[in-house]
N, CA, C and O atoms as a GROMACS GRO file, in nm:
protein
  480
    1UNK      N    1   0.085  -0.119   0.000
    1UNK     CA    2   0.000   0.000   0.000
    1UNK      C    3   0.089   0.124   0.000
    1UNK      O    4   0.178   0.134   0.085
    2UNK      N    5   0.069   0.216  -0.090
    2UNK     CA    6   0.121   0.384  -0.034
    2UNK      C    7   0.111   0.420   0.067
    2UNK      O    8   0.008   0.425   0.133
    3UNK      N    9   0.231   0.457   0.102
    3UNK     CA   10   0.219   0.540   0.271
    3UNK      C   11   0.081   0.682   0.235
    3UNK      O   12  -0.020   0.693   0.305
    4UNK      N   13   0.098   0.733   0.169
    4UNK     CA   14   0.032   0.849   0.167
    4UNK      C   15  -0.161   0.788   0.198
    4UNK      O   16  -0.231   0.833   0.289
    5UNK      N   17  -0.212   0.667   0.083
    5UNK     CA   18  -0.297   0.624   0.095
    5UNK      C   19  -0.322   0.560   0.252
    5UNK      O   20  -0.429   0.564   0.313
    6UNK      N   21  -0.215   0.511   0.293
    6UNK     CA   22  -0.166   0.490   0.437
    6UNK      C   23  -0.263   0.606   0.522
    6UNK      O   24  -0.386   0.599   0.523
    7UNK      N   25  -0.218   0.669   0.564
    7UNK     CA   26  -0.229   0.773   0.596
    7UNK      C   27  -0.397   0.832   0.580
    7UNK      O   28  -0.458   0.887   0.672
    8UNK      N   29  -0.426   0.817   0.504
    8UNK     CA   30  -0.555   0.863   0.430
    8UNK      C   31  -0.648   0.743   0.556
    8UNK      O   32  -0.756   0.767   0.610
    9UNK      N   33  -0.582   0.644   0.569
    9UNK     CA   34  -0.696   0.526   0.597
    9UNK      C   35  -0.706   0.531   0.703
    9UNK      O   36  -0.779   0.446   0.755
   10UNK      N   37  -0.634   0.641   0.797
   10UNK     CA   38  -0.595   0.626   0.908
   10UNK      C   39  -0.687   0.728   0.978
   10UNK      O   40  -0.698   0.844   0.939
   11UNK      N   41  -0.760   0.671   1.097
   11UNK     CA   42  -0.834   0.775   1.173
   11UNK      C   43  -0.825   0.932   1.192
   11UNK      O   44  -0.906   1.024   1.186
   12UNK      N   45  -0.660   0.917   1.224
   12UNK     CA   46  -0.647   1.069   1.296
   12UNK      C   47  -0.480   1.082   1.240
   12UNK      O   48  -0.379   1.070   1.309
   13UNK      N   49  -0.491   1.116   1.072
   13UNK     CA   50  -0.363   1.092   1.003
   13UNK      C   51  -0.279   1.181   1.077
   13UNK      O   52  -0.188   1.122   1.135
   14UNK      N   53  -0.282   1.365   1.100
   14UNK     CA   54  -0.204   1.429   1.120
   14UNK      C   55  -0.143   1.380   1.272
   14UNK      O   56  -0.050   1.450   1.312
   15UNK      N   57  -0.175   1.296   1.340
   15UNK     CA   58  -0.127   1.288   1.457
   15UNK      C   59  -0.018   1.145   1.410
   15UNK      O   60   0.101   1.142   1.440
   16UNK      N   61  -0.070   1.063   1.352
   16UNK     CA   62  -0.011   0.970   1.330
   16UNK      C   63   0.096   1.005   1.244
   16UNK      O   64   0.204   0.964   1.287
   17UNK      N   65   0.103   1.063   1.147
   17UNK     CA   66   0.255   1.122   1.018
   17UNK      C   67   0.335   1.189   1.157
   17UNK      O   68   0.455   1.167   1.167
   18UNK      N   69   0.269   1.266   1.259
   18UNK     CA   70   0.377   1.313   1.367
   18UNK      C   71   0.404   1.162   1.465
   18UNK      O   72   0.512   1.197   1.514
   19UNK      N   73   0.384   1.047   1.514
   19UNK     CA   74   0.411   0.966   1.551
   19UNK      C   75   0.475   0.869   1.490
   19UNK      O   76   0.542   0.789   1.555
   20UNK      N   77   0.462   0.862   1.324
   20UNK     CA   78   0.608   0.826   1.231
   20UNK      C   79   0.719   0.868   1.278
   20UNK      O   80   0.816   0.819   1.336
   21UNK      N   81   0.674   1.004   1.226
   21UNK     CA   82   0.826   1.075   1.231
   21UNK      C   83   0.903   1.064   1.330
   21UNK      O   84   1.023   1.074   1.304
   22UNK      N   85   0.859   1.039   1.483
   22UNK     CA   86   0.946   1.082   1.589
   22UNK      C   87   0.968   0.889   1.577
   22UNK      O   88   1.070   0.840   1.626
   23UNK      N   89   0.887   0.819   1.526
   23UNK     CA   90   0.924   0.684   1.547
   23UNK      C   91   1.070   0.641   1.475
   23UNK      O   92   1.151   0.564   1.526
   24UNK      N   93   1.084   0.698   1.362
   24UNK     CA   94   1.161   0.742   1.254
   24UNK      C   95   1.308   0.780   1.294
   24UNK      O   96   1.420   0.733   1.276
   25UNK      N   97   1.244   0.904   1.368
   25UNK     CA   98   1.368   0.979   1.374
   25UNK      C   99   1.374   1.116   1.288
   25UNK      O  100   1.428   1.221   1.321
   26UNK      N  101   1.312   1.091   1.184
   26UNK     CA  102   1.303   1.252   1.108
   26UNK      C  103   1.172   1.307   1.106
   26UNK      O  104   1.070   1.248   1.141
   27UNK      N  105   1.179   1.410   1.068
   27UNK     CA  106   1.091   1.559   1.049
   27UNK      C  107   0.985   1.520   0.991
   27UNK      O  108   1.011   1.464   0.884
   28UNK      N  109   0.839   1.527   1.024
   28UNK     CA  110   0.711   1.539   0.951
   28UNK      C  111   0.702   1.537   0.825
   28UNK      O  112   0.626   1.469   0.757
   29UNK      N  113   0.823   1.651   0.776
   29UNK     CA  114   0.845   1.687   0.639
   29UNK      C  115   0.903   1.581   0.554
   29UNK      O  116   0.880   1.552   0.436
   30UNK      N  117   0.994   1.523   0.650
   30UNK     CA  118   1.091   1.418   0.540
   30UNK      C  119   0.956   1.324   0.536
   30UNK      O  120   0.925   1.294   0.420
   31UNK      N  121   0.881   1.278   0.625
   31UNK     CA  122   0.764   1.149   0.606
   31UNK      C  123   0.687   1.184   0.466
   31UNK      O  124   0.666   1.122   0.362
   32UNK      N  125   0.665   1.272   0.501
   32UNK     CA  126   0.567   1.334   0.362
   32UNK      C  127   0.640   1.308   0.266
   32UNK      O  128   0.605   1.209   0.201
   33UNK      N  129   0.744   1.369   0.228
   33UNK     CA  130   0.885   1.338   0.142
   33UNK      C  131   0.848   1.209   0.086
   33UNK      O  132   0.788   1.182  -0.018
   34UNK      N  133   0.909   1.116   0.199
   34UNK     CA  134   0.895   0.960   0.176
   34UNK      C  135   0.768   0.930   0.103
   34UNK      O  136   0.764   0.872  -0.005
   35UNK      N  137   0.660   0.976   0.175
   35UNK     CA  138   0.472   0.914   0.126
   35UNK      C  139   0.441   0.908   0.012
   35UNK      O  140   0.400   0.816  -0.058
   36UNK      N  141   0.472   1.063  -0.016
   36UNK     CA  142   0.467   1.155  -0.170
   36UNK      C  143   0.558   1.073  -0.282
   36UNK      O  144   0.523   1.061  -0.400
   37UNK      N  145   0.695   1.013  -0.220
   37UNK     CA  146   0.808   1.012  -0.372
   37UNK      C  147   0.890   1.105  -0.386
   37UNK      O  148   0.972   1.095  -0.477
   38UNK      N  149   0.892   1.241  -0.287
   38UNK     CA  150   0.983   1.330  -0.363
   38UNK      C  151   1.142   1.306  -0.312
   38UNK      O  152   1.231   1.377  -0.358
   39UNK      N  153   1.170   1.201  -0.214
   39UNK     CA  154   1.246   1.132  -0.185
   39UNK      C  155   1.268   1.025  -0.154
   39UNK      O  156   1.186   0.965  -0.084
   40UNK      N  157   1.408   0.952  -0.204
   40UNK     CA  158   1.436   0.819  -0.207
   40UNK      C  159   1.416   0.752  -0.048
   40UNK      O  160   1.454   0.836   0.032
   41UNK      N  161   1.385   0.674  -0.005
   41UNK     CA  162   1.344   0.654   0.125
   41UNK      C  163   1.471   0.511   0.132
   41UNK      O  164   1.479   0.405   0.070
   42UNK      N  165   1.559   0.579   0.244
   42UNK     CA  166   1.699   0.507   0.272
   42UNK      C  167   1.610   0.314   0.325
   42UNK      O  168   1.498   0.289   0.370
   43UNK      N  169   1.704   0.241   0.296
   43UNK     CA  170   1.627   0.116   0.376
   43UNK      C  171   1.603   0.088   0.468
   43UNK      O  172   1.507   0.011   0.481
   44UNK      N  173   1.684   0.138   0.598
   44UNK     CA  174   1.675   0.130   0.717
   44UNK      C  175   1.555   0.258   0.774
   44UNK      O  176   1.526   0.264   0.894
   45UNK      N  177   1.515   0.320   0.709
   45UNK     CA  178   1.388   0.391   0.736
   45UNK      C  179   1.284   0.339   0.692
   45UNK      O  180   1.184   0.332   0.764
   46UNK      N  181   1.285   0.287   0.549
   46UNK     CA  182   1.201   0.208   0.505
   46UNK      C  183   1.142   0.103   0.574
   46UNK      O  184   1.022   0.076   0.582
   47UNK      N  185   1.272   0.025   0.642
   47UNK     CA  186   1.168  -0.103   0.733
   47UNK      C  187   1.137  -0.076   0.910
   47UNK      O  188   1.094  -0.145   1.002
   48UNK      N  189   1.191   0.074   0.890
   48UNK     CA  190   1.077   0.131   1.015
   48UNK      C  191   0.933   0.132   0.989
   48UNK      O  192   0.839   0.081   1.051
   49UNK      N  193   0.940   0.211   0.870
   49UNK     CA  194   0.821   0.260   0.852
   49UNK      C  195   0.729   0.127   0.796
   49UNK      O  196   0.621   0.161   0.747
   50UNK      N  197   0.746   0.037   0.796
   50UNK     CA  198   0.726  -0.124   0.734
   50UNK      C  199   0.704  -0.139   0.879
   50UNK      O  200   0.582  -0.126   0.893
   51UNK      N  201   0.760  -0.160   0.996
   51UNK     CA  202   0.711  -0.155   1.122
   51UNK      C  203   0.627  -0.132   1.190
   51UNK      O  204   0.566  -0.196   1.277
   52UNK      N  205   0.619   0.008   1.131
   52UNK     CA  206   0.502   0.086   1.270
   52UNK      C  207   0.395   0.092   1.119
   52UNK      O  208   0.325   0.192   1.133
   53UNK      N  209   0.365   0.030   1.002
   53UNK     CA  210   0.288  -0.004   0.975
   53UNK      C  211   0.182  -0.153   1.001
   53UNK      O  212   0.068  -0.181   0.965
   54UNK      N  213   0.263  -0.211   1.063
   54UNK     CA  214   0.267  -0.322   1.055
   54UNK      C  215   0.286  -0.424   0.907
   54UNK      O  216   0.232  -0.532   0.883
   55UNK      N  217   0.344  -0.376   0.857
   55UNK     CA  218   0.425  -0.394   0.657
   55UNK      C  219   0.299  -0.411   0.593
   55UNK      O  220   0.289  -0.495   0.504
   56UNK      N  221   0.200  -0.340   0.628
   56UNK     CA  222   0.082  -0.280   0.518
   56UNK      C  223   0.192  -0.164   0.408
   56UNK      O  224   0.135  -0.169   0.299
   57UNK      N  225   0.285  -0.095   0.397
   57UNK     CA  226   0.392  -0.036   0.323
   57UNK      C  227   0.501  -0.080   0.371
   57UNK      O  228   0.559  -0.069   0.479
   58UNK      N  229   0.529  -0.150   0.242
   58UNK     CA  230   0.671  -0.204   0.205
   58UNK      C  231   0.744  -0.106   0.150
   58UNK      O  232   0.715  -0.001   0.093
   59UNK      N  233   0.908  -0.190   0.194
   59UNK     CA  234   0.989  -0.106   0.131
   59UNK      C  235   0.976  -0.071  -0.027
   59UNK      O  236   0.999   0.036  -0.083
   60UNK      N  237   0.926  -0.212  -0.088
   60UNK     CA  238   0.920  -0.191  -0.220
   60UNK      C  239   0.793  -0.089  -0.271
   60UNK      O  240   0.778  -0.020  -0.373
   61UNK      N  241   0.741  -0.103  -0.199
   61UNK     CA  242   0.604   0.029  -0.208
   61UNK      C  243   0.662   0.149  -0.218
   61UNK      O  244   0.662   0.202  -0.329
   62UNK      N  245   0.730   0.225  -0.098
   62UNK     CA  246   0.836   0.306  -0.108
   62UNK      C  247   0.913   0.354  -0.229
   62UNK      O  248   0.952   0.457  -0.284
   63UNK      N  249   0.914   0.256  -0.238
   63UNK     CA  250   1.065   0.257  -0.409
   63UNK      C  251   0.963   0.275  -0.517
   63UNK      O  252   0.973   0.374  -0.590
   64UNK      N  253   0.872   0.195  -0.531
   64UNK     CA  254   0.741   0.235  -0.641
   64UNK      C  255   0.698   0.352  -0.630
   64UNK      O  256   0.644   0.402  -0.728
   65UNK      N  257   0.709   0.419  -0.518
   65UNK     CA  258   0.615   0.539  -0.509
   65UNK      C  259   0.761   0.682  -0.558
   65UNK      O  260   0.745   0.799  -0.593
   66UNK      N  261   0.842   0.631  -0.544
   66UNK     CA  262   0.973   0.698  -0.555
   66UNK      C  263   1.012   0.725  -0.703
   66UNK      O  264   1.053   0.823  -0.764
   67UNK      N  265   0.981   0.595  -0.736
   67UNK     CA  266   1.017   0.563  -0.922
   67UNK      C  267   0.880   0.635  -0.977
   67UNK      O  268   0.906   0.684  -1.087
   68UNK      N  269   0.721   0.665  -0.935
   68UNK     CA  270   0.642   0.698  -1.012
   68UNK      C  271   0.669   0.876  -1.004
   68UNK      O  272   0.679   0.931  -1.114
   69UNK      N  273   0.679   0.945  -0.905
   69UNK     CA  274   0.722   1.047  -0.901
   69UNK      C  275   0.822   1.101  -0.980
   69UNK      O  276   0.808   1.214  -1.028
   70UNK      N  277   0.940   1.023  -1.002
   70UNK     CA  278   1.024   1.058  -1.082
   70UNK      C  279   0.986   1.035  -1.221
   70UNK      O  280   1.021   1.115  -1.308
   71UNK      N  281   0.924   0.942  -1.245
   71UNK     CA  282   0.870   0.937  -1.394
   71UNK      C  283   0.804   1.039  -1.447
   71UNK      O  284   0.796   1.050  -1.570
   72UNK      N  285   0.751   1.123  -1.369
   72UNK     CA  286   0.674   1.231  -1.435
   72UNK      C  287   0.726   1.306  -1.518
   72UNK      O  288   0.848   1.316  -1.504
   73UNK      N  289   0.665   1.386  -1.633
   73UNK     CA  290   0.693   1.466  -1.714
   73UNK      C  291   0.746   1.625  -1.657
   73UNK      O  292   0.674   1.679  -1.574
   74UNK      N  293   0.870   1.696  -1.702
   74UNK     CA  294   0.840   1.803  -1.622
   74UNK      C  295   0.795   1.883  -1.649
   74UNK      O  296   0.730   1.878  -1.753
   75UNK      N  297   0.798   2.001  -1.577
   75UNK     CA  298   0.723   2.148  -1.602
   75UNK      C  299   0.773   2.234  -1.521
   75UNK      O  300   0.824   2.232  -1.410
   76UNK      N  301   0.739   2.334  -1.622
   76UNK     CA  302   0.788   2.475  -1.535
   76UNK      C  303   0.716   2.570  -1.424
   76UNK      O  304   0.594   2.556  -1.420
   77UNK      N  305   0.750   2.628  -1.369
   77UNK     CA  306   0.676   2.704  -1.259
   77UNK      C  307   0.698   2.869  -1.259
   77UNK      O  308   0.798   2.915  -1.312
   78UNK      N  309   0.616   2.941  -1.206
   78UNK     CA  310   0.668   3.082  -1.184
   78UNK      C  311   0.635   3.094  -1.014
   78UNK      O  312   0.517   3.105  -0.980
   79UNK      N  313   0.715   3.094  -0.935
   79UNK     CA  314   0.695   3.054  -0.816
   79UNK      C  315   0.710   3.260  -0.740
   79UNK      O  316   0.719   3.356  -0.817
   80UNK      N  317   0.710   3.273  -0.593
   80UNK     CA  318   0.770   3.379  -0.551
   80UNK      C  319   0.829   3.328  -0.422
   80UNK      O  320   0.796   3.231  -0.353
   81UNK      N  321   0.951   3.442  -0.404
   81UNK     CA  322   1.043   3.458  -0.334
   81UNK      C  323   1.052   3.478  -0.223
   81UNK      O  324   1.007   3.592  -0.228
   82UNK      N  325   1.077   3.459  -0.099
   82UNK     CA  326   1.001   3.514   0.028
   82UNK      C  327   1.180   3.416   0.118
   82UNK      O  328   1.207   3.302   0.158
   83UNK      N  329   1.257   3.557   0.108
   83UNK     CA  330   1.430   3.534   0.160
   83UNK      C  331   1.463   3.426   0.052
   83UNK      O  332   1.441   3.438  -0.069
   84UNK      N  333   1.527   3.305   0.123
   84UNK     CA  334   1.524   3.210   0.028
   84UNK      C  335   1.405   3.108   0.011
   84UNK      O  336   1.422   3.028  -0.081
   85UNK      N  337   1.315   3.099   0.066
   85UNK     CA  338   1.181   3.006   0.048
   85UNK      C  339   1.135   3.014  -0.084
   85UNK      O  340   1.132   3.116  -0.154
   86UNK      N  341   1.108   2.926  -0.108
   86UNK     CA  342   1.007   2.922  -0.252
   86UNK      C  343   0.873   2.909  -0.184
   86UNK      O  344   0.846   2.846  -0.081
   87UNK      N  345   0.786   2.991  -0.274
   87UNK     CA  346   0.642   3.017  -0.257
   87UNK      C  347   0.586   2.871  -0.321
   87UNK      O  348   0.645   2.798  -0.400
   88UNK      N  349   0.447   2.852  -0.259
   88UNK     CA  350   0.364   2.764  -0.411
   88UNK      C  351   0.383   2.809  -0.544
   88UNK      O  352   0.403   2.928  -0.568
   89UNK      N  353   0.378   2.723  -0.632
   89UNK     CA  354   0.370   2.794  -0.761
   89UNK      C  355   0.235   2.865  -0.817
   89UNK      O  356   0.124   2.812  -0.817
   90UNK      N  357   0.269   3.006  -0.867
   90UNK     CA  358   0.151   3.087  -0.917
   90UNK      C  359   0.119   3.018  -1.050
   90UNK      O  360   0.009   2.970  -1.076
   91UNK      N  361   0.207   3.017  -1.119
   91UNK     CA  362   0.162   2.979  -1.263
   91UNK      C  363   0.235   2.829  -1.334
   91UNK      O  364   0.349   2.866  -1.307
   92UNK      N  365   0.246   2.760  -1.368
   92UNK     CA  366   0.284   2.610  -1.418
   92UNK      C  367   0.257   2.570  -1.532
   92UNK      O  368   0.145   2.612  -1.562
   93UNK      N  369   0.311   2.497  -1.630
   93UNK     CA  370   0.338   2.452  -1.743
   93UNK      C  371   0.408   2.332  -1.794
   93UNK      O  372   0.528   2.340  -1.818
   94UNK      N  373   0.341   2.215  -1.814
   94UNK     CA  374   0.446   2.075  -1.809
   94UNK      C  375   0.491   2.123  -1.974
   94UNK      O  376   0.448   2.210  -2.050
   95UNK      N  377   0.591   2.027  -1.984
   95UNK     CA  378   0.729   2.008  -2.133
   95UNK      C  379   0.609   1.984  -2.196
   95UNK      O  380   0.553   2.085  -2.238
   96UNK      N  381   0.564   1.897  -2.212
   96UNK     CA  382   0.518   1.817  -2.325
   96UNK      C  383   0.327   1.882  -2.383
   96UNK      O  384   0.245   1.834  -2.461
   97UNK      N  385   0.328   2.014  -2.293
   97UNK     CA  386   0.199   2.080  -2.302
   97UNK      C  387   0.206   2.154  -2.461
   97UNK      O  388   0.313   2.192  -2.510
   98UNK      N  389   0.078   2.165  -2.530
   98UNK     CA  390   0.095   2.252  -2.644
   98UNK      C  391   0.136   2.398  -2.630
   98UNK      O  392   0.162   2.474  -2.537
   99UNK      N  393   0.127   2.406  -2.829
   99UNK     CA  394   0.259   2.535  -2.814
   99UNK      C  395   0.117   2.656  -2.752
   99UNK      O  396   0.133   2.752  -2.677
  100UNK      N  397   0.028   2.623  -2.794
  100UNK     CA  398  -0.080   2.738  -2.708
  100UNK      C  399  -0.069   2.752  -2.564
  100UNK      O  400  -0.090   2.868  -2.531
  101UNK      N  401  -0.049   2.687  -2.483
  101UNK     CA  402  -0.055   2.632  -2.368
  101UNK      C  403   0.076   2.718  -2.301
  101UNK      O  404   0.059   2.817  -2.229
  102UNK      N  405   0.194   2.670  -2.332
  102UNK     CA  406   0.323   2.753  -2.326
  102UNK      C  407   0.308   2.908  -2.372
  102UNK      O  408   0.332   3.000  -2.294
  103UNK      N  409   0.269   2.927  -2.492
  103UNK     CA  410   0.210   3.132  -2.534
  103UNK      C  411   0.139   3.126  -2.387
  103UNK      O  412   0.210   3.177  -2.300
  104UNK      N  413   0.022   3.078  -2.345
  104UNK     CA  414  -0.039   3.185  -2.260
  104UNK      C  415   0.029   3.155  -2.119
  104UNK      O  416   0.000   3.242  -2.037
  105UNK      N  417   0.126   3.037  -2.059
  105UNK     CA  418   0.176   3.101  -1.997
  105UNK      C  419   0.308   3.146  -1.951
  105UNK      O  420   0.355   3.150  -1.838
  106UNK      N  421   0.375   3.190  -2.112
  106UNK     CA  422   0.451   3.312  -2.093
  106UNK      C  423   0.452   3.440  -2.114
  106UNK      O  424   0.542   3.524  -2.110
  107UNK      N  425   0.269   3.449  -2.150
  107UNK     CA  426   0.213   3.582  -2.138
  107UNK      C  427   0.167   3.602  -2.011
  107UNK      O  428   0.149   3.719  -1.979
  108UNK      N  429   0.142   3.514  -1.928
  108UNK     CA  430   0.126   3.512  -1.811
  108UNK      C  431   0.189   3.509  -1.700
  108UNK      O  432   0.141   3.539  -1.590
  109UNK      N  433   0.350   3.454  -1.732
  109UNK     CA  434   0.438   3.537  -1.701
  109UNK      C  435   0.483   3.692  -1.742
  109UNK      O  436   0.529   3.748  -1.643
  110UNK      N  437   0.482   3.736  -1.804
  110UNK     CA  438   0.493   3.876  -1.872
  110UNK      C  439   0.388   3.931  -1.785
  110UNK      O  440   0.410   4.046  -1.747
  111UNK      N  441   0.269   3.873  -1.739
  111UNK     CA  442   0.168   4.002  -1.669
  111UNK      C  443   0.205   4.003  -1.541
  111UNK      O  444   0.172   4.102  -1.477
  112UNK      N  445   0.277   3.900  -1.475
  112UNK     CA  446   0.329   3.913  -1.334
  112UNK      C  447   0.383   3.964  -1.336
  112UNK      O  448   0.338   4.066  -1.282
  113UNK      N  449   0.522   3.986  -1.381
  113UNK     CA  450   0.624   4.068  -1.401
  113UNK      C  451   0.617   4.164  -1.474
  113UNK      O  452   0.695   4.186  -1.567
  114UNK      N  453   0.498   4.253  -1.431
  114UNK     CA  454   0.476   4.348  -1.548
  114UNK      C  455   0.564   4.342  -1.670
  114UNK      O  456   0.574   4.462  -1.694
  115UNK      N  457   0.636   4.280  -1.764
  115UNK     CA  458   0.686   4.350  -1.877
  115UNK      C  459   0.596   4.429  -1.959
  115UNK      O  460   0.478   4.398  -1.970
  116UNK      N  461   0.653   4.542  -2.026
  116UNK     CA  462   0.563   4.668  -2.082
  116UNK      C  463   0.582   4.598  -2.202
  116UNK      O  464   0.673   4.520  -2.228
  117UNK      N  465   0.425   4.653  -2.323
  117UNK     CA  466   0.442   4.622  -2.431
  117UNK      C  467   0.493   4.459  -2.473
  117UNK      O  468   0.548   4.413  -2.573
  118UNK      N  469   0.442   4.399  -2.342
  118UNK     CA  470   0.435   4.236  -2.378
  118UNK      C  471   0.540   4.135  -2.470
  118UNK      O  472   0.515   4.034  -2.535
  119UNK      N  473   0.662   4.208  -2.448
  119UNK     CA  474   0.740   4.127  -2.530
  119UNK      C  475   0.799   4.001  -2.502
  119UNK      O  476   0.874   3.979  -2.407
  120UNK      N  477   0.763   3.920  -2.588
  120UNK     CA  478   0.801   3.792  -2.556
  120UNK      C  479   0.895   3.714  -2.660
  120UNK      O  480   0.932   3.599  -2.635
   0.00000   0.00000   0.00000
């Protein structure tokens, strides 16, 4: 099973992703990390978290959920700045979107950033 779907099935998730983590050893954030795919989940965390599931998520679940994330197509973002933090993204655009799709939003970049006379 996905940790994230994990999670979902779970009575009182936000208490439990904080009772991972400290089971773990890392940050709320890295669990999510792990759940999501946006990081490789080391093995010896992996068969924690295979633990305090009772191995309803396997390591190999983990690694699947790791490999589908990365498979994705990418895309671009127009995000904002706040010190060094990145904001959510305001505006987004995957590679493989049409060429209409890309025009409006790098006219839509151009209206954030005010450029005058819209040159693109």
């Amino acid at each position: 099973m996905n940790l994230a779907e994990w999670f979902k099935s779970q009575k009182n998730s936000n208490e439990v992703r904080k009772e991972i983590a400290e089971f773990i050893g890392r940050s709320e954030a890295a669990v999510m990390a792990y759940a999501y795919g946006y990081r490789r989940t080391p093995s010896d965390i992996a068969l924690k978290i295979s633990q305090f599931t009772n191995d309803e998520v396997s390591n190999e679940d983990l690694k699947e959920q790791y490999q589908i994330f990365n498979d994705r197509d990418g895309a671009f973002a127009l995000s904002s700045l706040k010190g060094r933090r990145v904001g959510k993204p305001i505006l987004s655009v995957c590679i493989n979107a049409s060429h209409d799709e890309k025009v409006n939003f790098l006219t839509a970049v151009a209206n954030e950033i005010a450029l005058e006379g819209g040159q693109l």
